[in-house]
C-alpha positions in Angstrom: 0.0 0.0 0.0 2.6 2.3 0.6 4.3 1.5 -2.7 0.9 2.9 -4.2 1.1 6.3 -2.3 4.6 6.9 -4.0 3.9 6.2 -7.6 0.8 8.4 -7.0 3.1 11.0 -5.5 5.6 11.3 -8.2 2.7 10.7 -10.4 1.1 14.2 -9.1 4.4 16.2 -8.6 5.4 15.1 -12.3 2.3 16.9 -13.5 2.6 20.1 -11.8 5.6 20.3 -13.2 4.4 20.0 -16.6 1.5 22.3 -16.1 3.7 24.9 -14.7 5.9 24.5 -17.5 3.1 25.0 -19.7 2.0 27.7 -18.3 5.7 29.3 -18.1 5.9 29.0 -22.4 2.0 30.5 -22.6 3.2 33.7 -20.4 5.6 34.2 -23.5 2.8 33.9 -25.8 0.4 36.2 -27.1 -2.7 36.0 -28.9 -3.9 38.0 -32.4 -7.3 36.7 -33.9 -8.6 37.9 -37.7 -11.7 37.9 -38.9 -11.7 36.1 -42.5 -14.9 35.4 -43.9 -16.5 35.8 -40.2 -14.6 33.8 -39.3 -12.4 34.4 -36.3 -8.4 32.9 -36.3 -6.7 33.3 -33.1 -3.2 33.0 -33.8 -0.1 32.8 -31.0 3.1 34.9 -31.3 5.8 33.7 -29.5 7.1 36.9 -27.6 10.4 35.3 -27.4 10.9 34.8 -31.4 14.2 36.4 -32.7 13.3 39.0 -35.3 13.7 38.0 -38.9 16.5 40.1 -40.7 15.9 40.8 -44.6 19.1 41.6 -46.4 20.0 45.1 -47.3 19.8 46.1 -50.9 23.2 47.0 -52.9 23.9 51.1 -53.4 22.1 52.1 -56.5 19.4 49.7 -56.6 15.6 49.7 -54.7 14.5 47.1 -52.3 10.2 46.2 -52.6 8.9 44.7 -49.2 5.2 44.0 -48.1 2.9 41.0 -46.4 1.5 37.9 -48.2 -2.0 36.8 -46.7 -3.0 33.5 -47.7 -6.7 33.5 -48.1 -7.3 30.1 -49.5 -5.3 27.6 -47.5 -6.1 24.9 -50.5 -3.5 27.1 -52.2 -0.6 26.9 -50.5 2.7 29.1 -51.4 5.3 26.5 -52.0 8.4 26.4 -49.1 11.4 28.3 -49.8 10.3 32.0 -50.9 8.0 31.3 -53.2 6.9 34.9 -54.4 8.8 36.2 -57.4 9.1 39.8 -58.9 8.1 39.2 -63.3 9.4 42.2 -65.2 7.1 43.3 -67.5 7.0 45.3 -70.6 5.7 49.0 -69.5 4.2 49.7 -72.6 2.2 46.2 -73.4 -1.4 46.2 -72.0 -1.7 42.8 -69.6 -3.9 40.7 -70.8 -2.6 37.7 -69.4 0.1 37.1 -66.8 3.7 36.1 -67.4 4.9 32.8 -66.8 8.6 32.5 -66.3 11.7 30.5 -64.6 12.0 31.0 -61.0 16.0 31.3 -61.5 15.4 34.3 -64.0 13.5 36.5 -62.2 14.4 38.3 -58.4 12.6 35.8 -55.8 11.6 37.6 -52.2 13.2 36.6 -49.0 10.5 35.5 -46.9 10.0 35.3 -43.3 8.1 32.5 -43.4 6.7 32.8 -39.9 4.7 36.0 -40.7 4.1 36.5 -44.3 6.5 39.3 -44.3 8.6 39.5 -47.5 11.4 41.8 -49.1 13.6 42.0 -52.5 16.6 43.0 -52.8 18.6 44.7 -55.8 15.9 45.4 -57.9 15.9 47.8 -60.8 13.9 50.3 -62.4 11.1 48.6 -64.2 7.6 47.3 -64.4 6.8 44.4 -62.4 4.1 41.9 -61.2 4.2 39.9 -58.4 3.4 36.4 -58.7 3.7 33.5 -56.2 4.5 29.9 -57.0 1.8 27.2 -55.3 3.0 23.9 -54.5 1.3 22.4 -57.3 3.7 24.5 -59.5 0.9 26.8 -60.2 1.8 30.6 -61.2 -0.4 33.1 -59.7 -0.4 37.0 -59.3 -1.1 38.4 -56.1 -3.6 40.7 -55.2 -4.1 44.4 -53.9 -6.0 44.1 -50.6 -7.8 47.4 -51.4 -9.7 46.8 -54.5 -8.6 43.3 -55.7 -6.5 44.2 -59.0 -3.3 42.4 -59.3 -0.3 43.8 -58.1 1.4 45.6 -61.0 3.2 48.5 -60.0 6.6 50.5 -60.9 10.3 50.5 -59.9 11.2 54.8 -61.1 14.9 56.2 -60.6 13.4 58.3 -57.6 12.8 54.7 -55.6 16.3 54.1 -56.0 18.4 53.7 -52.9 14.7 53.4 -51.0 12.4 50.6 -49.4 8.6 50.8 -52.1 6.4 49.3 -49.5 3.4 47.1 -51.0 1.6 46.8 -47.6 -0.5 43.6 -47.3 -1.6 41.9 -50.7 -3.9 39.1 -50.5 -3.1 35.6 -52.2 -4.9 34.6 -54.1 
């Protein structure tokens, strides 16, 4: 009988070790919900994460950053920066979207923890951005604001500068 007292014991003081543990990585937690489709997402951010730190553009040359928000998790960006800058002609009128190599055109570091992504050393120019799924497929991003894709240009006067894109939703 006593034997059982013992295992119970340890049995007891192993758990409030483990709950106290728990509780010890949840005070370094915080939560942020969103509201998609009324539907609310609570998501944790570890308080304790080391920042994520993009590489700084080359003298001479313009860095683009902003936040990819996956709306459709069926569509997956595939792993390892998966969002690509496509030149574009300035003068041609898009009626359809660029395909291209991913090891011709500038890809985006991406921290893949929050969405947030940056280029570096990118020149003058017209550009759309388009993400890679991990089915291989290519599609263009989205403004948040009204839904167009995002096509935007690189001038001389962003040279030397950070063009922020802000949040753009994909797809």
């Amino acid at each position: 009988m006593k034997i059982h007292h013992k295992y119970l014991l340890l049995s007891v003081m192993i758990f409030v070790t483990l709950l106290t543990s728990c509780n010890q990585n949840l005070a370094n937690k915080t939560n942020d919900s969103i509201v998609i489709d009324n539907e609310i997402i609570i998501q944790y951010t570890d308080q304790t994460m080391e920042p994520f730190i993009f590489p700084t553009s080359n003298p001479g040359f313009a860095s683009i950053k902003g936040r990819l928000i996956v709306l459709n998790l069926s569509m997956l960006p595939a792993n390892e920066d998966a969002i690509f800058l496509v030149p574009i002609n300035a003068t041609d009128q898009i009626s359809t979207i660029p395909t291209f190599q991913p090891d011709e055109v500038p890809r985006a570091v991406v921290d893949e923890r929050t969405g947030d992504f940056e280029f570096q050393d990118i020149e003058p120019g017209k550009y759309v951005l388009i993400v890679l799924t991990q089915s291989d497929a290519q599609i263009p991003a989205s403004y948040k604001e009204n839904g167009s894709y995002v096509i935007f240009d690189i001038n001389e006067s962003d040279i030397d500068k950070t063009y922020d894109l802000g949040d753009i939703n994909f797809p």
